[in-house]
C-alpha positions as MATLAB code, in Angstrom:
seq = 'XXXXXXXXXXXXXXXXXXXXXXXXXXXXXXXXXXXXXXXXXXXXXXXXXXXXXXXXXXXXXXXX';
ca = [
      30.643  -30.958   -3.211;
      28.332  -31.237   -6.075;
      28.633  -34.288   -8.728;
      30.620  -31.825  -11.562;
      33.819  -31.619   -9.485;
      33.285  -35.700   -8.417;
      33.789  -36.305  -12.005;
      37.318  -34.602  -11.689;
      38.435  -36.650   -9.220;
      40.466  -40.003   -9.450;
      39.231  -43.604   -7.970;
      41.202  -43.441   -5.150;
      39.790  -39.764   -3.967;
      36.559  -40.978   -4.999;
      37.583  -43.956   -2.416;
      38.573  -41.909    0.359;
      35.461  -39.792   -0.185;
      33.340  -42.052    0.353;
      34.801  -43.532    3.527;
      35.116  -39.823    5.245;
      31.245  -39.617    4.463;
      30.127  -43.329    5.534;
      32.395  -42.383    8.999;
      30.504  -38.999    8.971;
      27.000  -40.724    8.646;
      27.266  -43.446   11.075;
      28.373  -40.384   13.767;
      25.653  -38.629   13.104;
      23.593  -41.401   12.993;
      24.633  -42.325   16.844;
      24.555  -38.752   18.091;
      21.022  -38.696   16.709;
      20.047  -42.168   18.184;
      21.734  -41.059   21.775;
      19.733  -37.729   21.410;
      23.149  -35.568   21.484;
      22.088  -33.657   17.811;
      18.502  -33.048   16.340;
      19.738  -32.673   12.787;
      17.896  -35.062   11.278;
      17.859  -33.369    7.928;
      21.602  -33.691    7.715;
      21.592  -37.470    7.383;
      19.426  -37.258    4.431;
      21.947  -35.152    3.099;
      25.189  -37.291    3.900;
      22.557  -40.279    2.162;
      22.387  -38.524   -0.928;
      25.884  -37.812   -0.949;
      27.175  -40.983   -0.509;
      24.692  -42.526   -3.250;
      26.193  -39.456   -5.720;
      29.959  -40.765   -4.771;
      29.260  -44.295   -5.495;
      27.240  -43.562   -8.505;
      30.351  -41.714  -10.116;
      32.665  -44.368   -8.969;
      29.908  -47.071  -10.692;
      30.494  -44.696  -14.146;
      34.405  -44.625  -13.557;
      34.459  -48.255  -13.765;
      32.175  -48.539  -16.430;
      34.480  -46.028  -18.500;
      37.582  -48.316  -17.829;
];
């Protein structure tokens, strides 16, 4: 999901967002650290992600 439809959403999406992709980062994290997925590239990406969902949610309350 790219930052342009972020913007759209309200707080609490933005909220629930973020929690699916911290839940989805500290999986991934732990299959990497048990050696169960090599796809380390993909935690950079969940990284970024989070940072653009909190960053939006920062500007939201800015806004308000």
């Amino acid at each position: 999901m790219n930052a342009k439809e972020m913007r759209g959403k309200e707080a609490a999406e933005l909220k629930q967002e973020l929690e699916s992709l911290l839940r989805a980062h500290f999986a991934l994290r732990m299959q990497v650290a048990t050696q169960q997925s090599n796809k380390t590239a993909d935690l950079g990406k969940l990284r970024r992600d989070i940072a653009r969902v909190k960053t939006i949610m920062r500007e939201k309350a800015g806004q308000a």
